[in-house]
N, C-alpha and C positions, 0 to 999 in steps of 0.2 A: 504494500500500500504506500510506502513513503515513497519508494521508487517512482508509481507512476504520478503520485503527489507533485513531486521535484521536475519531472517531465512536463507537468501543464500548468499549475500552481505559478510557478517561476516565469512563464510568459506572460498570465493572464496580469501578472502586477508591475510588468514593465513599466516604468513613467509613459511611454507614450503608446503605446496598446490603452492602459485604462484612461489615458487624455481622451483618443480616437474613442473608447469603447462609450464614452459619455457624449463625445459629440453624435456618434448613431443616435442614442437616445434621445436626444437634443430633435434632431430631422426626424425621429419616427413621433415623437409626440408633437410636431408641429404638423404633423401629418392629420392629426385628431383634433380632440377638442383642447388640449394643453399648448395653444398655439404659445403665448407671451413663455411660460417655462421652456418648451422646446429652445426657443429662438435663445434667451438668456444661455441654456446650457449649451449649444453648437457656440455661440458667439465666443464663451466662456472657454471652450474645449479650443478652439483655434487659436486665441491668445495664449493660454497654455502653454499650447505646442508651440507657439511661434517661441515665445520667452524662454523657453528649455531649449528649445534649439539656437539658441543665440547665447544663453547661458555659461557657465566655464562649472557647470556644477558637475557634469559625467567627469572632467579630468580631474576635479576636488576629489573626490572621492575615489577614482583609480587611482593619483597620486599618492593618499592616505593610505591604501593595500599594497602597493608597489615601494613603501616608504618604508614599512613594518619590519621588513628581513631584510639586511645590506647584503651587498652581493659575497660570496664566500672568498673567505682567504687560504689560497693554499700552504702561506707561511706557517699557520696557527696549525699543530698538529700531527705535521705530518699527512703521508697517504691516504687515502680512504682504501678501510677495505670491500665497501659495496659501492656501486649506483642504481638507485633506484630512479626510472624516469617514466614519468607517467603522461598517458595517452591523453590525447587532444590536439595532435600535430598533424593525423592522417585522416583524410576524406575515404571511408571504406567505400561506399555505394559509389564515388565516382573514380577511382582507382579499379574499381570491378569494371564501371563502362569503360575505363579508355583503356582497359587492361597494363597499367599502371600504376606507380605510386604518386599520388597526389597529396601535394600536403597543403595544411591550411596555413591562417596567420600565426598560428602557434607553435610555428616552424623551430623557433630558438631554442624549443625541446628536444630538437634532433641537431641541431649543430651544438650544443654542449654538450649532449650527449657524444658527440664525436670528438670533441676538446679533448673532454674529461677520458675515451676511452686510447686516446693518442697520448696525455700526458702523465697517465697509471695504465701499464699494462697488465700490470696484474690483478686489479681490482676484478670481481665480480659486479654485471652488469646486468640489470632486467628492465624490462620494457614493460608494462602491463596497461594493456587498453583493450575492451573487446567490442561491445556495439551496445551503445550507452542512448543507440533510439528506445521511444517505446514501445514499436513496434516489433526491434530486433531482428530487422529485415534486412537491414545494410551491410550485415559482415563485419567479420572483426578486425578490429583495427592492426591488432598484433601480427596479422599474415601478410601484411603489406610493409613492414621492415627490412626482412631480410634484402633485398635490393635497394636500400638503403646504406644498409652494412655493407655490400660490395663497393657501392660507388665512394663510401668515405674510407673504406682497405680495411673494414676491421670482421677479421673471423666470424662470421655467423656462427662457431659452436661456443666464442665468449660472449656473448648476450640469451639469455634466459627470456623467451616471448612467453607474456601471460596472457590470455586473450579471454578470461571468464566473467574478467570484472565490469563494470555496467555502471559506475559510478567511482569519488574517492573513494567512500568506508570498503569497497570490495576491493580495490586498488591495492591498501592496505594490509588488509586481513587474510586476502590471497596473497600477497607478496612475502608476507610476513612466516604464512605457511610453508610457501615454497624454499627460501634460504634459511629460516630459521637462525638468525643473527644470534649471535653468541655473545657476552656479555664482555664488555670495551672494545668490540668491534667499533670501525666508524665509517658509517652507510650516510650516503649525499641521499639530497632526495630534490629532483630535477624538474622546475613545472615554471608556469608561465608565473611571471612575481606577480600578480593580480590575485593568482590564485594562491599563491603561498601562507597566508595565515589561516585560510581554513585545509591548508592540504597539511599543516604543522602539527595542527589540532586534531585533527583526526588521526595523525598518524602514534602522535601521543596516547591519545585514547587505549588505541589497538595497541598499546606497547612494543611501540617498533621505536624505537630512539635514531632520531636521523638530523642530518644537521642540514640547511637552507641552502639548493641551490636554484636562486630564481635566474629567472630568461623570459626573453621575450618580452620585454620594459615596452611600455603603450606612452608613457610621460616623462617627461626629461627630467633632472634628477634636481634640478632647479629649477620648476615650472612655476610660470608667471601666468598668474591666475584671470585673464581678462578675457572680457566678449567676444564672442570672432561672427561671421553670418557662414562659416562651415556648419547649415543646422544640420543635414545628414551626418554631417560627421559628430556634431556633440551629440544628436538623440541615441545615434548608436553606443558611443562610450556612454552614455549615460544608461541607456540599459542594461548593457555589459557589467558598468560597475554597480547598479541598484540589483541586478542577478546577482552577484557574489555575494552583497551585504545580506541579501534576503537569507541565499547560501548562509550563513554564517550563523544567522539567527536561529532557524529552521533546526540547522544540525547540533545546535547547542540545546535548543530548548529539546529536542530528542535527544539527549545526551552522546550524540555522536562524535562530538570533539569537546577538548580536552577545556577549552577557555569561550568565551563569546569573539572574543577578537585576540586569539594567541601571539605573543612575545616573543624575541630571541629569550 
């Protein structure tokens, strides 16, 4: 139930899904008798939209998530003996049609994954994404790596494809099963920095102890917070980052990660 929860729940409260969802209502009740309410709530609903799309509030708020975890030092420590890097990088359903690997904007998942598996050769490496529709029709994401690993040179028998998990908490808990980390071990754990305080927190939970390695930065590291008229571009980061915050709430109040908003 949470699963398919988290698959329709998380759209329907986008800022501008429920903007647009109020301006329908707005033209279907001018349609009737609630002529003056209709008109108010469309009128209402476009201003909205227009104000969030001119707004700087979607990169306030990815900036805040992106800001959470600083980027990893290799100085501090020593080697890692894992890397864990999790799915969201690869289009299954369109990697099937063009009978290719396709990847998305979350690509910085797989070029640190090729950093990190170029500058530790010996570390242990797993991939774990499977098909996180909720239909589960698109194929899993994990099968579309390995040609990946060719074109960056790195062995397809040192990376471990996990393809079961449907979400983070199964990311996690199957990753977790599979290596079985052994206590002072020290396992990266590889994801877009947007997503890193709830991928921290969950992984917490499940008792897998991992240390932050974010990728794929959406905001500059000294971002200057003003208006722009890119509204496509801010509605989008704005729903993107109100998706993660919802994320966060969501899997805290189910007690699925470890904090509401996890820390180094």
């Amino acid at each position: 139930m949470f699963f398919i929860l988290s698959k329709t729940v998380a759209i329907i409260l986008r800022p501008s899904v429920l903007v647009c969802v109020i301006g329908v209502i707005g033209l279907l009740l001018m349609a009737i008798r609630w002529r003056r309410s209709g008109r108010t709530l469309a009128i209402g609903s476009l201003v909205a939209l227009l104000a969030l799309g001119v707004s700087p509030l979607g990169y306030i708020l990815t900036h805040a998530l992106e800001s959470r975890f600083p980027q990893w030092q290799p100085s501090r420590g020593g080697a890692p003996d894992g890397i864990v890097v999790l799915g969201g990088s690869i289009l299954p359903r369109m990697s099937r049609l063009r009978d290719e690997t396709v990847v998305a904007g979350d690509a910085g998942r797989i070029f640190a994954m090729a950093r990190l598996a170029r500058d530790y050769p010996q570390a242990r490496i797993v991939y774990t994404g499977g098909d996180g529709t909720l239909q589960g029709k698109d194929g899993f994401e994990a099968d579309y790596v390995p040609p990946l690993l060719d074109l960056f040179g790195i062995a397809r028998d040192r990376v471990i494809l996990e393809s079961r998990s449907r979400n983070t908490v199964e990311n996690a808990l199957l990753t977790k099963e599979i290596v079985k980390p052994k206590p002072g071990e020290r396992w990266l754990l590889v994801t877009s920095a947007q997503h890193m305080p709830r991928a921290m927190g969950i992984f917490r939970q499940a008792g897998f102890p991992v240390e932050a390695y974010p990728a794929a930065w959406l905001t500059e590291l000294n971002y200057s917070y003003r208006p722009s008229l890119n509204i496509g571009g801010n509605l989008a980061r704005l729903d993107s980052a109100a998706a993660e915050w919802t994320g966060l709430l969501a899997y805290w109040l189910t007690g699925k990660t470890s904090a509401f908003f996890p820390a180094p």
